[in-house]
C-alpha positions as CSV (number, residue, x, y, z in Angstrom):
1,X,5.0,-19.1,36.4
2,X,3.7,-19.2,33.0
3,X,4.5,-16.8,30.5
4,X,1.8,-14.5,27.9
5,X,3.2,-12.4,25.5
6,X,0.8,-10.5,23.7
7,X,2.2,-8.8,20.6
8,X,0.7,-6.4,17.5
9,X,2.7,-8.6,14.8
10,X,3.3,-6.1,12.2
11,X,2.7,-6.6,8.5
12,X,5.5,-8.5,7.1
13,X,6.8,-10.0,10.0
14,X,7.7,-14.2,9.8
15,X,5.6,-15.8,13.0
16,X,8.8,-17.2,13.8
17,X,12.3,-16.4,15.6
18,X,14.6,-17.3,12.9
19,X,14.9,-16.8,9.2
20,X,15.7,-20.7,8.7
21,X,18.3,-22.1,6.1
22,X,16.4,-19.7,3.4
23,X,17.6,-16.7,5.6
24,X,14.7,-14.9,4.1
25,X,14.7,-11.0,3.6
26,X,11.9,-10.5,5.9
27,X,11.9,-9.8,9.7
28,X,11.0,-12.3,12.0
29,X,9.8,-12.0,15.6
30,X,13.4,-11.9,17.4
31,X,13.2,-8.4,15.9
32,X,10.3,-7.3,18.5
33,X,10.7,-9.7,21.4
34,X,13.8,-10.5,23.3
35,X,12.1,-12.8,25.5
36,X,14.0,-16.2,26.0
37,X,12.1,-19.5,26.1
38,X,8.6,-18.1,24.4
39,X,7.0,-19.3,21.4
40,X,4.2,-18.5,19.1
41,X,1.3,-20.2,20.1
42,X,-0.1,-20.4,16.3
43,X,0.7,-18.9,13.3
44,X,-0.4,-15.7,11.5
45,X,0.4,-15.4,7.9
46,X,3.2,-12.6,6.8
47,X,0.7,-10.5,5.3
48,X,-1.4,-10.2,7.7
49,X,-1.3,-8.3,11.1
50,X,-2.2,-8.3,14.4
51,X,-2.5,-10.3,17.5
52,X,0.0,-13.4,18.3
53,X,0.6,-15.0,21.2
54,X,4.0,-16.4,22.5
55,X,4.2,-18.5,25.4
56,X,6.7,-20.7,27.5
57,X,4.0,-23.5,28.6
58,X,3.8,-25.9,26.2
59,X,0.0,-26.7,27.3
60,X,-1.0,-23.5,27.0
61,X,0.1,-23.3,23.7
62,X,-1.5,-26.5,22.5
63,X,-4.9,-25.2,23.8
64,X,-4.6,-22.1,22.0
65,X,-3.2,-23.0,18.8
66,X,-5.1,-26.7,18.3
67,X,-8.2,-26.7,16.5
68,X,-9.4,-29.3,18.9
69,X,-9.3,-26.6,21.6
70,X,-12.3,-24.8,19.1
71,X,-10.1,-21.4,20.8
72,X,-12.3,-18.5,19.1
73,X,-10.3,-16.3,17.0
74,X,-11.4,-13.0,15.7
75,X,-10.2,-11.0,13.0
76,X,-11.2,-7.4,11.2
77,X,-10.9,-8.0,7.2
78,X,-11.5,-5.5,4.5
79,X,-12.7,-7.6,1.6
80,X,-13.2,-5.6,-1.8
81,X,-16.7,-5.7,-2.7
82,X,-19.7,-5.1,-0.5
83,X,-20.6,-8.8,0.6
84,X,-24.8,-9.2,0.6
85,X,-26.6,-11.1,2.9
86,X,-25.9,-14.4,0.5
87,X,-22.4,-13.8,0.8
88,X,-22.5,-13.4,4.6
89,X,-25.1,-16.1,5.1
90,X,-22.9,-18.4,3.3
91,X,-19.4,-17.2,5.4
92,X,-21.9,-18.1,8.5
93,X,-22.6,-21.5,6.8
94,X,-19.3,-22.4,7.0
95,X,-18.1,-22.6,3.0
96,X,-16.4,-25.3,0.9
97,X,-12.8,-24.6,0.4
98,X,-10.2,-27.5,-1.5
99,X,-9.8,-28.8,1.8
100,X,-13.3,-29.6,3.0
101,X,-15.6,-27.2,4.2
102,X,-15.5,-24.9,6.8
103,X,-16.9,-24.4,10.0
104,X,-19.6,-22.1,10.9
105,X,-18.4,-18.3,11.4
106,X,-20.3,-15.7,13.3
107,X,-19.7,-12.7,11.1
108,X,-21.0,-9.2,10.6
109,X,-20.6,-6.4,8.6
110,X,-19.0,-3.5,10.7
111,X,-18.0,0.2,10.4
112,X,-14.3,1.0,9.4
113,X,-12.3,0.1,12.4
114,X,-9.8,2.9,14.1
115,X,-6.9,0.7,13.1
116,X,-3.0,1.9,12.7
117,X,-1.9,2.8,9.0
118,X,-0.3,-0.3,7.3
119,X,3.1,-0.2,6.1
120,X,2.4,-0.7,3.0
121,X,-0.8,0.7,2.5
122,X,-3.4,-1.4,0.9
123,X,-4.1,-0.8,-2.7
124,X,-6.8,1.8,-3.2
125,X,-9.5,1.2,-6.4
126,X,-11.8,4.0,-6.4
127,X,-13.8,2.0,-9.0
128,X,-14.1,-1.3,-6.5
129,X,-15.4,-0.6,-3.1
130,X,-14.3,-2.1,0.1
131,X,-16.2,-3.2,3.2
132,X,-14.7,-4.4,6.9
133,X,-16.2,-7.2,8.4
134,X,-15.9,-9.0,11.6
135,X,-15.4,-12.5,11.1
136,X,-14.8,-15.0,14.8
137,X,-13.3,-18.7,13.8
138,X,-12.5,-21.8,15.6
139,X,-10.0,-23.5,12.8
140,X,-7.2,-22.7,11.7
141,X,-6.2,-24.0,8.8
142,X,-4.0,-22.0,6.2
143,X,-4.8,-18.7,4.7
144,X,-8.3,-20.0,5.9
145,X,-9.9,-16.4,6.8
146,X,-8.7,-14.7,3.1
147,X,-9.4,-18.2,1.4
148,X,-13.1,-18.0,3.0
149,X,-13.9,-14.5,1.8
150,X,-12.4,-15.3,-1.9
151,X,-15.1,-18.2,-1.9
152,X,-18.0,-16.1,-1.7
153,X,-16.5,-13.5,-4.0
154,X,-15.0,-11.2,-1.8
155,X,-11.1,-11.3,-1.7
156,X,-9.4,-9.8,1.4
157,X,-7.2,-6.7,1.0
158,X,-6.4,-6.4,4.7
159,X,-6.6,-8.8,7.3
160,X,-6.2,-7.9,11.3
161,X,-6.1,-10.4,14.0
162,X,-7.9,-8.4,16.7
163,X,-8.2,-11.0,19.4
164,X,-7.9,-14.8,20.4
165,X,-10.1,-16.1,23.4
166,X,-10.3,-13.4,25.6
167,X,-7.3,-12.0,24.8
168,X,-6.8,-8.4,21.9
169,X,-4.7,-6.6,20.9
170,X,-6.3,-3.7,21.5
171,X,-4.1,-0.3,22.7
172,X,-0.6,-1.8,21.5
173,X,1.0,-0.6,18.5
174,X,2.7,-2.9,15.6
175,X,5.3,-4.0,17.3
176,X,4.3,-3.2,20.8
177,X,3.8,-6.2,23.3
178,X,2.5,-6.7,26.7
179,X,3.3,-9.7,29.2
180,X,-0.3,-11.2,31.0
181,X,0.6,-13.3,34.5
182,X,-1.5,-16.5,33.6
């Protein structure tokens, strides 16, 4: 039977078991699951949060984590600024980055999100406003999400992984993770 871990990676956390040679300062995975045989299926940056899927099927993994798979992923971003509709329209486009341009988005400007306090908190400006939007992808490449919104002028401050697929993270806690029966 295949394995689905569903976890709330915190901010901070390395998407990965082991420090490597480096033995970096900051905690990795084996921290939050003691689940042998699972592995992230993708990456998510240390700086930002949310959902990440492990898995013990190595097909399952490809189809979540290859672009080639076009898996929608959806994350929450507060970008400083308030993005207009040229900003958005352009995000929505699909925008040029150093690496070629990007696919179309389906993005939207939402309310603030009920999320969990961020440890550390974000930097507050009460000169510079922030807004949340909702931003759904099909790539993945690097930083892509936070290198899309600093194209059209809006450079994320916090950036939450809220679902891949059909699959959230809503109702777990940083940290917290939940095993699906796929």
């Amino acid at each position: 039977m295949t394995r689905l871990i569903l976890l709330n990676k915190p901010f901070g956390v390395l998407s990965q078991f082991s420090a490597g040679k480096d033995e970096s300062p900051h905690p990795t995975l084996s921290e939050y699951v003691k689940v042998p045989g699972v592995y992230p299926a993708g990456r998510l940056d240390r700086d930002s949060e949310g959902l990440l899927l492990l898995t013990d099927d190595g097909r399952l993994q490809s189809r979540i984590a290859e672009p080639r798979h076009k898996m929608p992923k959806t994350y929450l971003a507060q970008v400083e600024g308030e993005p207009d509709e040229a900003a958005i329209a352009a995000l929505c486009r699909g925008v040029q980055l150093k690496d070629g341009k990007t696919a179309p988005a389906r993005v939207r400007v939402i309310e603030v999100p009920e999320l969990w306090d961020r440890d550390p908190p974000i930097r507050y400006r009460k000169s510079v406003p922030d807004t949340w939007i909702e931003l759904t992808i099909t790539e993945g490449r690097n930083r892509q999400v936070r290198r899309m919104t600093a194209a059209v002028g809006h450079p994320t401050l916090r950036l939450v992984r809220w679902s891949v697929g059909d699959w959230s993270v809503e109702g777990l806690a940083p940290g917290e993770w939940r095993e699906l029966q796929v």
